[in-house]
C-alpha angles and dihedrals in degrees: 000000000000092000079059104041084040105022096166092029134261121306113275121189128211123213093230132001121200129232102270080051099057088045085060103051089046088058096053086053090052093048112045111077096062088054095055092047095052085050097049097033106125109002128165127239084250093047088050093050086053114121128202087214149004113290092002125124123286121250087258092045089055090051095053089043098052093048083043094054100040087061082053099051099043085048097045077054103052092038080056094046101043109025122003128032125178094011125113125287139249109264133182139200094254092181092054092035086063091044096059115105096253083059095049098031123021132088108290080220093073088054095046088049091053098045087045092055097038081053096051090056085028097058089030092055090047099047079055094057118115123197096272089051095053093051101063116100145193129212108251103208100201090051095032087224141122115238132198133209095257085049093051096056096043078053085046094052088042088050102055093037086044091058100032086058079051092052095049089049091054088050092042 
């Protein structure tokens, strides 16, 4: 059951990442749009309602979360960056965010456009950090933990290869 809650394992922070490191995660951000819309393209209505595991999200569900929750990482950084560091983060309901109508119901290409475009600044803003940058943080109140920008994008790169492992169990 965990492998398939947590099929490339939980999320593990490091304290620094070097540069190699944060090139890295940048990378996975950039990437990974393209590589969720050449996994959904073209699903059925059956393939979308697909689940990883028993009482999990559907594989529309995931689509609509991941575009969802990249808007919310590359807000929580430049609220960090430009107004209010080391105060808590935005958080959201993620469980009644993927419960609204447009999760369950709209075109998961909606959802793919947007992640794509929020990528693409998300990905822009972070390659422009300096140190200093990097090292503002903001509290994040569900973890209890500070987090810092670098951390935050190493969160950002777990959390769409986290789903997108979701999202090839439920097709499996």
């Amino acid at each position: 059951m965990e492998n398939r809650q947590y099929p490339i394992g939980p999320f593990l922070s490091k304290e620094t990442y070097s540069d190699d490191e944060l090139v890295s995660l940048i990378k996975v951000i950039e990437s990974s749009p393209s590589q969720y819309r050449q996994l959904v393209a073209n699903l059925s209505t059956m393939e979308l309602a697909k689940t990883y595991r028993e009482g999990s999200w559907t594989v529309q569900q995931l689509v609509h979360h991941v575009s969802d929750i990249a808007l919310l990482h590359f807000l929580r950084m430049k609220k960090a960056l430009t107004e209010s560091p080391n105060e808590a983060a935005v958080m959201i309901d993620m469980n009644r965010w993927a419960a609204t109508a447009d999760a369950t119901s709209a075109p998961i290409i909606d959802s793919i456009t947007m992640f794509e475009g929020v990528h693409r600044r998300y990905a822009y803003l972070a390659k422009s950090l300096t140190p200093p940058m990097l090292a503002i943080s903001y509290f994040h109140p569900t973890r209890q933990i500070q987090i810092n920008q670098a951390q935050a994008l190493a969160m950002s790169a777990w959390h769409v290869q986290h789903h997108l492992a979701h999202i090839k169990l439920a097709l499996a």
